[in-house]
C-alpha positions in Angstrom: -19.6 13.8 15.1 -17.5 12.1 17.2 -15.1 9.5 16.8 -13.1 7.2 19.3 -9.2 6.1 17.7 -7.6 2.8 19.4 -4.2 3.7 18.2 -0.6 3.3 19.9 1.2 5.2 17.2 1.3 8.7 18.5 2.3 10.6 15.2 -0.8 8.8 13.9 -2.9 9.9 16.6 -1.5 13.4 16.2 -2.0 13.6 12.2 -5.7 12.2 12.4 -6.4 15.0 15.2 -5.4 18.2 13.1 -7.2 16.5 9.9 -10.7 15.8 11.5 -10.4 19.0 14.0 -10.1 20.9 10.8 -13.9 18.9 9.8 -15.4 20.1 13.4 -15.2 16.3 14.1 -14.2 15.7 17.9 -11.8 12.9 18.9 -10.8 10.8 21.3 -7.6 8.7 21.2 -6.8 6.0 23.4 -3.6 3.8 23.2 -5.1 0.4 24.2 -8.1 -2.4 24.1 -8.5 -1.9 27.9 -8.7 2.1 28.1 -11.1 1.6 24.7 -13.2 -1.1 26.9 -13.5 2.2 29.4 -14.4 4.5 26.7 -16.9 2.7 25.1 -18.8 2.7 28.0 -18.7 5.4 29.1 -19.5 7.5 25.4 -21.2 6.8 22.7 -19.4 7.4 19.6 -20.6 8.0 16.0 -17.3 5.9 14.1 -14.7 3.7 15.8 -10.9 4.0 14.3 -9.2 1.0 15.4 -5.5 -0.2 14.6 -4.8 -4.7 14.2 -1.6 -4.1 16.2 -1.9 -3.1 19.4 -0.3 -3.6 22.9 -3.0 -5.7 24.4 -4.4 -7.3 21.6 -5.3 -7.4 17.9 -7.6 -4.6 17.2 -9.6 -7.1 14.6 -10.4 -9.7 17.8 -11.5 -6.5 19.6 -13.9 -5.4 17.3 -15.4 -9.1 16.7 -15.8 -9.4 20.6 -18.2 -5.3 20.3 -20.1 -6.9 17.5 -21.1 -10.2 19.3 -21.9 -7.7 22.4 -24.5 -6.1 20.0 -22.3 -3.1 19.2 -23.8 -1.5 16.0 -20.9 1.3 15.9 -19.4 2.4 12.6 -16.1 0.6 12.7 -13.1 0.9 10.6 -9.7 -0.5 10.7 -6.9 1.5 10.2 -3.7 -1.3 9.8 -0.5 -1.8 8.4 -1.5 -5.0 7.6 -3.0 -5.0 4.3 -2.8 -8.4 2.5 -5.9 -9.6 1.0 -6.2 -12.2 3.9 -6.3 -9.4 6.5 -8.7 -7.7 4.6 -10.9 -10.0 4.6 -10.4 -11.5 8.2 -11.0 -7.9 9.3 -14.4 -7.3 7.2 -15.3 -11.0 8.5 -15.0 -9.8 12.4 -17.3 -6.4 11.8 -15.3 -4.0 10.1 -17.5 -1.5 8.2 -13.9 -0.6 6.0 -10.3 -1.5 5.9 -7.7 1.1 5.1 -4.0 0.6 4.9 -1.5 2.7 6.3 1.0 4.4 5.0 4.6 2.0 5.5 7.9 2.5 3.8 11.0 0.3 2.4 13.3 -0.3 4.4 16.4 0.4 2.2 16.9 1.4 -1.6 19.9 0.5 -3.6 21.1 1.3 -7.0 20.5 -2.1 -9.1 20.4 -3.4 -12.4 17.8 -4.8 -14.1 19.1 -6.4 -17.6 21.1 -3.9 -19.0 18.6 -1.3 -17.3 19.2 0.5 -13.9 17.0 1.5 -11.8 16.4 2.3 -8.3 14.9 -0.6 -6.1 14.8 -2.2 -2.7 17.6 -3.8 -0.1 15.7 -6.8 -0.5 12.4 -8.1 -0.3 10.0 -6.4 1.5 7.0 -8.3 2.0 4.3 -5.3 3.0 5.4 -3.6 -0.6 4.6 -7.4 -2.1 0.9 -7.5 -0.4 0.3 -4.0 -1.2 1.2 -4.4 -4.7 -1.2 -7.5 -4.9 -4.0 -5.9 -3.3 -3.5 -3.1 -5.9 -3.4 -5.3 -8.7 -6.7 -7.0 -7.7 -8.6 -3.6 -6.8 -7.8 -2.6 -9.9 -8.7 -5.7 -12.2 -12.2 -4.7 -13.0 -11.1 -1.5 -15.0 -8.6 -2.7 -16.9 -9.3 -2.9 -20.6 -9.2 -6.9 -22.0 -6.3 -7.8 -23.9 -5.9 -7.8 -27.5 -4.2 -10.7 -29.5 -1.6 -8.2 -30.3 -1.3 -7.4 -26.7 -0.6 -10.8 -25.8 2.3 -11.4 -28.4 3.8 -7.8 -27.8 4.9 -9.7 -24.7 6.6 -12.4 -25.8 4.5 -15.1 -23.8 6.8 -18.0 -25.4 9.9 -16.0 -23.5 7.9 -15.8 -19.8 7.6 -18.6 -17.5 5.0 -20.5 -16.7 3.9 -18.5 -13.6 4.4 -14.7 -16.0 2.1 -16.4 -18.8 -0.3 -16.9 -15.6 -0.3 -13.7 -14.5 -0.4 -12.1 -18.5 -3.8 -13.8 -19.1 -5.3 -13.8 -15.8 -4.2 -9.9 -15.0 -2.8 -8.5 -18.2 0.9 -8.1 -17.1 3.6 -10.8 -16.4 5.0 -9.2 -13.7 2.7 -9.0 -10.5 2.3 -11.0 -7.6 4.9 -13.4 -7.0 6.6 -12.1 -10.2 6.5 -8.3 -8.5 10.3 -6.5 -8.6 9.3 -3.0 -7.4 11.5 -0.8 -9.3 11.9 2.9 -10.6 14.0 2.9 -14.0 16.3 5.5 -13.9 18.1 4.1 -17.6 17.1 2.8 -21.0 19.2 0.0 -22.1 23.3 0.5 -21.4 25.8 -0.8 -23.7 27.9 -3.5 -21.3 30.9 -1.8 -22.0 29.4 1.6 -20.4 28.0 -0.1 -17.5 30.4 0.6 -15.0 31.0 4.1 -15.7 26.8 4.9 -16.1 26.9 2.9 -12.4 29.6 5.3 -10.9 27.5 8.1 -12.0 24.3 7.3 -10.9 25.6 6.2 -7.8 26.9 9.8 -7.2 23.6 11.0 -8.6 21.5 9.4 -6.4 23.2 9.0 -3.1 20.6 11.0 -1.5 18.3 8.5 -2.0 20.4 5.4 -1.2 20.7 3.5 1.9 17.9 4.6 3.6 14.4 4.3 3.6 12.1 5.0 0.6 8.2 6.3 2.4 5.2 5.0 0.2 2.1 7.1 1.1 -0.1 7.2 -1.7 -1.0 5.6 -5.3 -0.8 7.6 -8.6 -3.0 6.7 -11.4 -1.7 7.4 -14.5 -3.8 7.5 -17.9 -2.3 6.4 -21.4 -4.5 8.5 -23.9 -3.4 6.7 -27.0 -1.2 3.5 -27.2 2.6 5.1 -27.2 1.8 8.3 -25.9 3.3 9.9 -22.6 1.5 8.6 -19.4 -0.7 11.4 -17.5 -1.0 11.5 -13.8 -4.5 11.2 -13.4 -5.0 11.9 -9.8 -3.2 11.2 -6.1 -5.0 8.8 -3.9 -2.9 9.3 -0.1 -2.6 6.5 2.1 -5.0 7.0 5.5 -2.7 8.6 7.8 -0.6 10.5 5.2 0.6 14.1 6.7 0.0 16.5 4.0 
């Protein structure tokens, strides 16, 4: 098999080289829509890897231009640009798949959430938003339906409008616009041990503060019985993910 990649990221290129070499696939890398132009015609290749952001162009146009020449060619974009818009717009111009790259937060800080801390963003981070939506909707079909009991257990009459929108139409308040990526690091802390539980984690996690946080993968966790400790059910990488 042999596959063409329209990438300008070398450590990309370099990652999806050792990968597929170790599959026997052969593949060529080029850095730009006009040295891909070339390569097309002079090869024919089985699969066509092509990045949205390129130097000359947006990979998605590219491909949309090969299809309306007759190109049949296994295409598949490879983007950081991974809202459910972009999906789509890149499936509408002749994708045969979309895969999101791997991308990372630009800064985590100590914050506090209520009387919770936890471990969460600079500020808001846009890519980490879409991505969470896109997850939320690729997940919505297997999701079990919500119970009565399910619905008052969150306290609808205390959510606003837009978290009572999101509980019924995908069983949690707090996704899409109402998203806060966090990762809890306290239960509940008395006000008047605040300060000293901040001082502490502060020293705790200064290794992980202040710079950026990589997110390469999803992790799907299983709840065997309602209370019981979550399970990791299995690691799904993002494409381009050195292992």
């Amino acid at each position: 098999m042999k596959l063409l990649l329209i990438e300008d990221d070398p450590e990309m290129t370099d990652a999806l080289r050792v990968a597929l070499s170790q599959h026997g696939i052969v593949l060529d890398a080029v850095g730009d829509l006009a040295t891909a132009r070339e390569a097309i015609a002079m090869a024919d290749y089985d699969i066509v890897l092509i990045d949205r952001q390129l130097p000359d162009g947006d990979g998605s146009t590219f491909l949309a231009d090969l299809r309306g020449a007759g190109s049949n060619t296994r295409s598949i974009i490879i983007s950081a640009l991974r809202s459910t818009d972009e999906r789509i717009s890149g499936l509408n111009d002749g994708a045969d798949d979309y895969l999101p790259k791997p991308f990372e937060i630009p800064e985590l800080v100590l914050g506090q959430l209520g009387r919770f801390f936890a471990l969460v963003p600079g500020s808001l981070h846009q890519p980490l938003q879409d991505f969470a939506a896109s997850v939320v909707k690729s997940f919505e079909p297997f999701r079990a339906a919500l119970s009565e009991a399910d619905i008052a257990r969150r306290k609808p009459e205390k959510l606003t409008e837009s978290q009572r929108a999101n509980l019924m139409r995908w069983g949690y308040p707090y996704v899409m616009d109402d998203f806060g990526f966090h990762m809890t690091l306290t239960g509940q802390v008395p006000e008047e041990r605040s300060a000293l539980m901040k001082s502490i984690l502060e020293k705790r996690f200064a290794g992980f503060t202040g710079r950026p946080l990589p997110i390469s993968g999803i992790a799907v966790f299983t709840e065997e019985t309602r209370g019981a400790d979550f399970k990791v059910h299995s690691f799904l990488p993002l494409t381009g993910t050195k292992r």
